[in-house]
C-alpha positions as CSV (number, residue, x, y, z in Angstrom):
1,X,161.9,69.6,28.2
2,X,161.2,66.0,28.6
3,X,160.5,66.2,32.4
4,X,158.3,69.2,31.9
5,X,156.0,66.9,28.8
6,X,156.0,64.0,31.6
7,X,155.2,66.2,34.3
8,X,152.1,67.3,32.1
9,X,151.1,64.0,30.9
10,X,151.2,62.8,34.2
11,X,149.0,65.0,35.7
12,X,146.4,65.4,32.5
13,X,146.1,61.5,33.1
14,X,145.4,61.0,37.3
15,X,143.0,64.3,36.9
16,X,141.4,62.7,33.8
17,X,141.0,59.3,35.5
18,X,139.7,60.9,38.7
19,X,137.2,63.5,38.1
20,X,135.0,61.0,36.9
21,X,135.1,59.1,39.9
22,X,134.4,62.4,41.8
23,X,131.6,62.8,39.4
24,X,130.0,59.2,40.5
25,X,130.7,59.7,44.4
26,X,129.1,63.2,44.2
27,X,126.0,61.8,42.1
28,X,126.0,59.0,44.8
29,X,126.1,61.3,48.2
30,X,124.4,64.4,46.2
31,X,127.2,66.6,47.1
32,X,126.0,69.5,44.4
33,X,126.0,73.1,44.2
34,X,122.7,74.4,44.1
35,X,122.0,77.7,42.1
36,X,120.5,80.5,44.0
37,X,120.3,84.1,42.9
38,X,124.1,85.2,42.0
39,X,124.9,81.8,40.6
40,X,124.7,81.7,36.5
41,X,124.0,77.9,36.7
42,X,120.2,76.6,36.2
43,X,120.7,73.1,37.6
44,X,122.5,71.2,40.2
45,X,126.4,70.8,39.4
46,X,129.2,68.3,41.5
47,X,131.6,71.2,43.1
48,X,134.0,68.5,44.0
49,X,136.5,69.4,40.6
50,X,139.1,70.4,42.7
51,X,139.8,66.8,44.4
52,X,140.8,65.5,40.9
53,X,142.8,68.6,40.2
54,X,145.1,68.9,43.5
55,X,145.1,64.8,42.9
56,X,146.8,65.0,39.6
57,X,148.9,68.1,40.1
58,X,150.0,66.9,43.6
59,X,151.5,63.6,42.2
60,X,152.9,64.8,39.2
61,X,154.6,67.2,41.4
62,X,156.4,65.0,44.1
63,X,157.6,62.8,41.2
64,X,159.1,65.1,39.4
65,X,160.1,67.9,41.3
66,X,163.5,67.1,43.5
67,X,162.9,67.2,47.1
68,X,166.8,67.6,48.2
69,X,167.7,70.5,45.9
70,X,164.6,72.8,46.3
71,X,163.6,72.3,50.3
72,X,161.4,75.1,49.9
73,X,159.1,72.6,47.8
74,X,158.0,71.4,51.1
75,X,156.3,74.0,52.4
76,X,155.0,75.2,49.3
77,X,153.1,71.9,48.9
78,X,152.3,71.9,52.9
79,X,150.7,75.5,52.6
80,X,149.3,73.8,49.2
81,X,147.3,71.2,51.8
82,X,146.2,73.4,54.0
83,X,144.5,75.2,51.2
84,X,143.4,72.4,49.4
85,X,141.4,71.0,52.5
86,X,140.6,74.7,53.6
87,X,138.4,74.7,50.1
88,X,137.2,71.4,50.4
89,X,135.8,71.5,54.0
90,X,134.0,75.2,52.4
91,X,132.6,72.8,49.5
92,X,131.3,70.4,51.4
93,X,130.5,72.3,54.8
94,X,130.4,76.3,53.8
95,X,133.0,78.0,55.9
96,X,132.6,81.5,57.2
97,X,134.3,84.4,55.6
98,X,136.6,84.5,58.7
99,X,137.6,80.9,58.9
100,X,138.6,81.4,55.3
101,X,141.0,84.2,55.9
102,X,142.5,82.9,59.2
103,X,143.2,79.6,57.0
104,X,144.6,81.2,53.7
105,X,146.6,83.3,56.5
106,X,148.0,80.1,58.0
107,X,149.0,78.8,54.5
108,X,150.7,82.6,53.4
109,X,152.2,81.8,56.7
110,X,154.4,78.7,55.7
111,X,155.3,80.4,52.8
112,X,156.8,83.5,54.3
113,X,158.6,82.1,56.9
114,X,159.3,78.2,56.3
115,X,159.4,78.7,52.4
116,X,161.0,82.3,53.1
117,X,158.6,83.2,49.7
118,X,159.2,86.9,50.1
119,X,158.6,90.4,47.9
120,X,161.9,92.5,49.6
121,X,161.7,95.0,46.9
122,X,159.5,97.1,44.6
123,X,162.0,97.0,42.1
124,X,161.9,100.8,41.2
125,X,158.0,100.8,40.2
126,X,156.7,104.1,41.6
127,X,160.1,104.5,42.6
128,X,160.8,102.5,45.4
129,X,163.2,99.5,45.7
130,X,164.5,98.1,48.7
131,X,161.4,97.3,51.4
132,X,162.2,97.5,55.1
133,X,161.3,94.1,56.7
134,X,158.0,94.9,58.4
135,X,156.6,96.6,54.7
136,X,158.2,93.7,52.5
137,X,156.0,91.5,55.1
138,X,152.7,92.9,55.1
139,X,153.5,93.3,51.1
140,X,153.7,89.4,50.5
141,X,151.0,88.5,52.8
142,X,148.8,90.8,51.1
143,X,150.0,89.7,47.8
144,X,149.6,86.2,48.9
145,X,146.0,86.8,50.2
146,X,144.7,88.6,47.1
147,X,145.7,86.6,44.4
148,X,144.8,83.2,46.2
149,X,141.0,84.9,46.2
150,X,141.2,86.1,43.3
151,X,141.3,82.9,41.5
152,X,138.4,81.8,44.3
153,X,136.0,84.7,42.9
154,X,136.8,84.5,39.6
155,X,135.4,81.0,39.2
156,X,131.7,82.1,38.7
157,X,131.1,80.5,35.0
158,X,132.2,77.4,33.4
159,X,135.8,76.9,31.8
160,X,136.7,80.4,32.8
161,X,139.2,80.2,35.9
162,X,140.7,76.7,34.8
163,X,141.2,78.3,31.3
164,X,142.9,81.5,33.1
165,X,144.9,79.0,35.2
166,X,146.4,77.3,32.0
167,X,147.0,80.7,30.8
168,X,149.2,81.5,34.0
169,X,150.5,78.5,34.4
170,X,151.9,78.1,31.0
171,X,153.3,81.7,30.9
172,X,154.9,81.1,33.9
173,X,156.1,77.8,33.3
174,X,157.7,78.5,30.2
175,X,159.7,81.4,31.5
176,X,161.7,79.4,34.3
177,X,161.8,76.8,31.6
178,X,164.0,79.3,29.5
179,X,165.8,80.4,32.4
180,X,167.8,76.9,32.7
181,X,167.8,74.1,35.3
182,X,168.3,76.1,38.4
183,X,165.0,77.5,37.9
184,X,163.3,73.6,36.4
185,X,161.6,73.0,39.6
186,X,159.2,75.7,39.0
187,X,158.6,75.3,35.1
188,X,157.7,71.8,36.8
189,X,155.0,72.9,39.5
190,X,153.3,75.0,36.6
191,X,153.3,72.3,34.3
192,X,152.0,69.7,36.3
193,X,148.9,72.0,37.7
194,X,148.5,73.2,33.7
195,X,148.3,69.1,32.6
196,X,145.3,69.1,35.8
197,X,143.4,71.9,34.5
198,X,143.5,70.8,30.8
199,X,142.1,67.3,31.8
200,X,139.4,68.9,34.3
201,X,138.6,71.6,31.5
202,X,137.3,68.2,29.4
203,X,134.5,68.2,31.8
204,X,134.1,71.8,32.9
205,X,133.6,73.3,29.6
206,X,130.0,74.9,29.1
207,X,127.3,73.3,30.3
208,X,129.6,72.1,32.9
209,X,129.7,68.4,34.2
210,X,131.5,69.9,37.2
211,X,132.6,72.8,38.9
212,X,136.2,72.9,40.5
213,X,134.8,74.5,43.8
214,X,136.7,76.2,46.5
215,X,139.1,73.1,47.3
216,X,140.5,73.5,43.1
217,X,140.1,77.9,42.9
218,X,141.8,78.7,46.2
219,X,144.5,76.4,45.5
220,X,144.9,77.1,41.9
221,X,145.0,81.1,43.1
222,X,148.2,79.7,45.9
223,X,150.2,78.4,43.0
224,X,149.3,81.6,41.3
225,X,150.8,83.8,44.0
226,X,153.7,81.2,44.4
227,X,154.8,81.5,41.0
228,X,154.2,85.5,40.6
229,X,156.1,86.0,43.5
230,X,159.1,84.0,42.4
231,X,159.2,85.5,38.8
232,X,159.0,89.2,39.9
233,X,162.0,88.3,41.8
234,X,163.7,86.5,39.5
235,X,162.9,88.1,36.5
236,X,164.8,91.1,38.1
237,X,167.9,89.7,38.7
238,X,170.1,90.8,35.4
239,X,172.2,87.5,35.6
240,X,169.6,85.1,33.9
241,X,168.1,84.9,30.8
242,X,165.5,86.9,30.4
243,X,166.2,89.9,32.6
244,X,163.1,92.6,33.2
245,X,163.4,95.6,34.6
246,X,159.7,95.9,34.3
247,X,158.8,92.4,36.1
248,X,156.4,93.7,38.8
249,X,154.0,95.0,35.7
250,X,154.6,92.1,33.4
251,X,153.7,90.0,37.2
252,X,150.6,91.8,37.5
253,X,149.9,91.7,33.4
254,X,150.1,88.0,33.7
255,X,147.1,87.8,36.3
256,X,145.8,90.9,35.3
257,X,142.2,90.2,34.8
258,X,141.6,87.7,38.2
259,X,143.5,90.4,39.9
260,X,141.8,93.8,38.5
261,X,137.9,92.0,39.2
262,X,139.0,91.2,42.6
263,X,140.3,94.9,43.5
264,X,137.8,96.4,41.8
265,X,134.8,94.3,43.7
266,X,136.5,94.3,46.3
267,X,137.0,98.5,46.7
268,X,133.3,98.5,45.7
269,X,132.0,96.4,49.0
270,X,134.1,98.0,51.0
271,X,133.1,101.8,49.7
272,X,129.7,100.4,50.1
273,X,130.1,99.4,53.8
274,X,130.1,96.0,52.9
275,X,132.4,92.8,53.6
276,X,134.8,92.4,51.0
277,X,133.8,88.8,51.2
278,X,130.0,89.5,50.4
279,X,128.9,88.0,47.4
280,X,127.0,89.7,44.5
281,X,127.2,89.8,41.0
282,X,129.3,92.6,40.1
283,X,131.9,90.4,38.7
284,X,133.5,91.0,35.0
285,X,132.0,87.8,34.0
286,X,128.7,89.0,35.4
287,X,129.0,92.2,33.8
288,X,129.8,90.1,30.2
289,X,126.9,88.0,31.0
290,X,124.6,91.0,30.6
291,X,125.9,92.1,27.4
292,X,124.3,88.9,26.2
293,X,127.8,86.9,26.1
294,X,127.2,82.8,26.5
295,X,129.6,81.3,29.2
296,X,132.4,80.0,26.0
297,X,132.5,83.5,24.6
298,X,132.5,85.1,28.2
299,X,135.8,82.9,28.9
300,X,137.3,83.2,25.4
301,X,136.9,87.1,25.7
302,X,139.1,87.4,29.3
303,X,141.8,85.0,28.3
304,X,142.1,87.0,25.1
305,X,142.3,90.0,26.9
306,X,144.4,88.7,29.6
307,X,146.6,87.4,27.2
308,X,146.4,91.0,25.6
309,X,147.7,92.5,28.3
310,X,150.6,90.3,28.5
311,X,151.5,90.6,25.1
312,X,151.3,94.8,25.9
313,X,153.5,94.2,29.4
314,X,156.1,92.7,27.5
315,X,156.5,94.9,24.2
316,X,156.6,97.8,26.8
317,X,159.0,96.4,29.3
318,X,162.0,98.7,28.7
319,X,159.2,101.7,29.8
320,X,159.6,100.8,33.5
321,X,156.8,99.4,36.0
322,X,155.4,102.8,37.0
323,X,154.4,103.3,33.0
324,X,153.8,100.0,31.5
325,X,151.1,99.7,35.0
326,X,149.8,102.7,34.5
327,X,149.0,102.1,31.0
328,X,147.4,98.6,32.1
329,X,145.2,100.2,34.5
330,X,144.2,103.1,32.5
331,X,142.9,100.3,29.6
332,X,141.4,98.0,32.4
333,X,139.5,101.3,33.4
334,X,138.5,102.2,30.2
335,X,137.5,98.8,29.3
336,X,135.0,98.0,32.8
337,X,133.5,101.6,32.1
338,X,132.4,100.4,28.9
339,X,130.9,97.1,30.4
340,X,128.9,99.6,33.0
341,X,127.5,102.3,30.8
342,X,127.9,100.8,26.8
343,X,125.2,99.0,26.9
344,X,122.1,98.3,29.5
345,X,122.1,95.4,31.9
346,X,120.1,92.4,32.0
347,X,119.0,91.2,35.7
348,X,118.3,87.9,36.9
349,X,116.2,86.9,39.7
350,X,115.4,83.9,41.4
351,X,111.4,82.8,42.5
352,X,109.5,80.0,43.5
353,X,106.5,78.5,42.2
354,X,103.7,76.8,43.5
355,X,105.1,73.2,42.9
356,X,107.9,74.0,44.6
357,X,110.3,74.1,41.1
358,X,112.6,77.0,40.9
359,X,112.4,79.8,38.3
360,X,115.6,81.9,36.7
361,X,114.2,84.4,35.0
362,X,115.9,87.1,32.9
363,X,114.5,89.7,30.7
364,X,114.8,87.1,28.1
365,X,113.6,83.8,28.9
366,X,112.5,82.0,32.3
367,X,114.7,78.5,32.8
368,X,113.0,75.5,35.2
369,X,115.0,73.6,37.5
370,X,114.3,69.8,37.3
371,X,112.4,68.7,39.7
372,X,115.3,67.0,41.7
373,X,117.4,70.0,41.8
374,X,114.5,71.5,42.9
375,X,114.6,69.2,46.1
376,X,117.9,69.3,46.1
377,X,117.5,73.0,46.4
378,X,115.1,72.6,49.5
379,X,116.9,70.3,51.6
């Protein structure tokens, strides 16, 4: 217990001590993410978060977590790089949708076969157990792929996916915390990523000082899929402490709501003959937005529901996956049909005026940019 309030502390402190120097070198270089017409946000915002997060999260880590005794560690925080400057190179240079994918692939990669991070069984939801290797393969990838994004779309007001992250991360963290010292390691990696996003929620919390960008969601979505992967797996196995034969839908209940937006947007484009990667704003949070939610509530109302869900997952575990997932989706269902027809929606559009200043305007009120976002915005 003591390395796990170290591990924390640790972490809360570097990201705490750094973000504000990521805060004066983006003021400095006006590295700032400019609203446009999906974006909530009515003025220029640093996107550089995530530099301060994977700072204090990474260090925390390597101190506390022992190298010789978990060697998969290593490529866990090597596919953890790869993502982290993946997102930072889209936050400072935007990426294509492609390069994005072939580089989240190249991180699921080192997981799968150097971390040997693999989903070998469906562990009798719909039921199937045992996978053949080719199926248990495209399985994890997929898994991998999804989850990592949908942390990345997710992030689309302030304090919500950080808040979600501690959520997950302290779910998780406590359960291979419970499960004794052969499991420590992990209760260590979602610590130390939980202390990061506490100290960056100081300064992300609405209005925002900073957003995490792409270089903090995608890699707060790889830890995400790390750790979900690991406890379906283990949480299986009847020989440790808290043994479920439910784990894949208590897995999927613990990221339930970054994971449900993402499918759901994502079957939407593609139904639509869009990219999955087009953006839009069709997300839940959007969708909260135009109920006339501000961003606190917007964020308190998915963790509590997330939260919900988990609480639901669990008192049902002894139903099976097939049951205690269908009841999930059936209530996430209901729930997203009431977003789209219980109430109308607001719309948002962007202009410009004369003087160059750019206009939000709602069916409520019209917000100005200041005039240097405003040139921000044009250069």
């Amino acid at each position: 217990m003591l390395d796990v309030l170290l591990t924390a502390s640790v972490s809360f402190i570097i990201s705490f001590l750094a973000i504000p120097v990521v805060l004066q070198i983006a003021e400095q270089k006006k590295l700032y993410d400019v609203p446009d017409e999906r974006k909530v946000h009515t003025h220029a915002v640093a996107s550089l978060g995530g530099v301060g997060i994977f700072g204090g999260f990474l260090l925390a880590s390597l101190l506390s977590i022992q190298g010789q005794t978990n060697f998969e560690f290593q490529y866990y925080f090597a596919a953890a790089l790869v993502i982290f400057f993946l997102g930072l190179k889209d936050d400072l240079v935007v990426l294509s949708a492609s390069k994005k994918f072939i580089g989240q692939m190249v991180a699921a990669s080192i997981l799968i076969h150097l971390g040997q991070l693999r989903l070998d069984s469906m562990y009798g939801l719909f039921g199937i157990e045992k996978l053949d290797e080719g199926f248990s393969l495209a399985l994890t990838y997929l898994t991998i792929i999804v989850v990592i994004n949908s942390f990345n779309l997710i992030d689309g007001i302030d304090g919500l996916a950080a808040s979600l992250g501690v959520l997950t991360m302290v779910i998780f963290g406590t359960y291979f915390l419970v499960n004794g010292e052969q499991y420590l390691a992990y209760a260590l990696l979602a610590y130390a990523l939980a202390g990061s996003l506490v100290a960056f929620l100081i300064f992300n919390h609405h209005p925002a000082k900073i957003f995490m960008g792409d270089s903090g969601s995608l890699m707060v979505g790889l830890i995400n899929a790390i750790l979900v992967i690991k406890f379906i797996n283990v949480a299986h196995n009847p020989d440790v402490k808290m043994h479920f034969t439910s784990s894949v839908a208590i897995g999927f209940s613990i990221l339930v709501v970054p994971l449900l937006d993402t499918l759901r947007v994502f079957s939407i484009r593609i139904f639509n003959g869009k990219s999955p990667f087009t953006p839009d704003r069709s997300h839940i949070h959007h969708l909260l937005l135009n109920w006339g939610l501000g961003h606190t509530a917007v964020t308190l109302v998915c963790v509590t529901v997330n939260a919900g869900f988990i609480a639901l997952a669990y008192t049902s575990r002894n139903l099976g996956s097939t049951y205690v997932l269908s009841i999930i989706l059936i209530l996430a269902i209901a729930g997203f049909c009431v977003l789209y027809y219980g109430k109308p929606r607001r719309s948002m559009t962007i202009s410009r005026r004369a003087d160059g200043a750019t206009e939000f305007k709602t069916t409520s009120k019209v917000v100005t940019l200041t005039q240097e976002a405003a040139t921000a915005d044009n250069s």
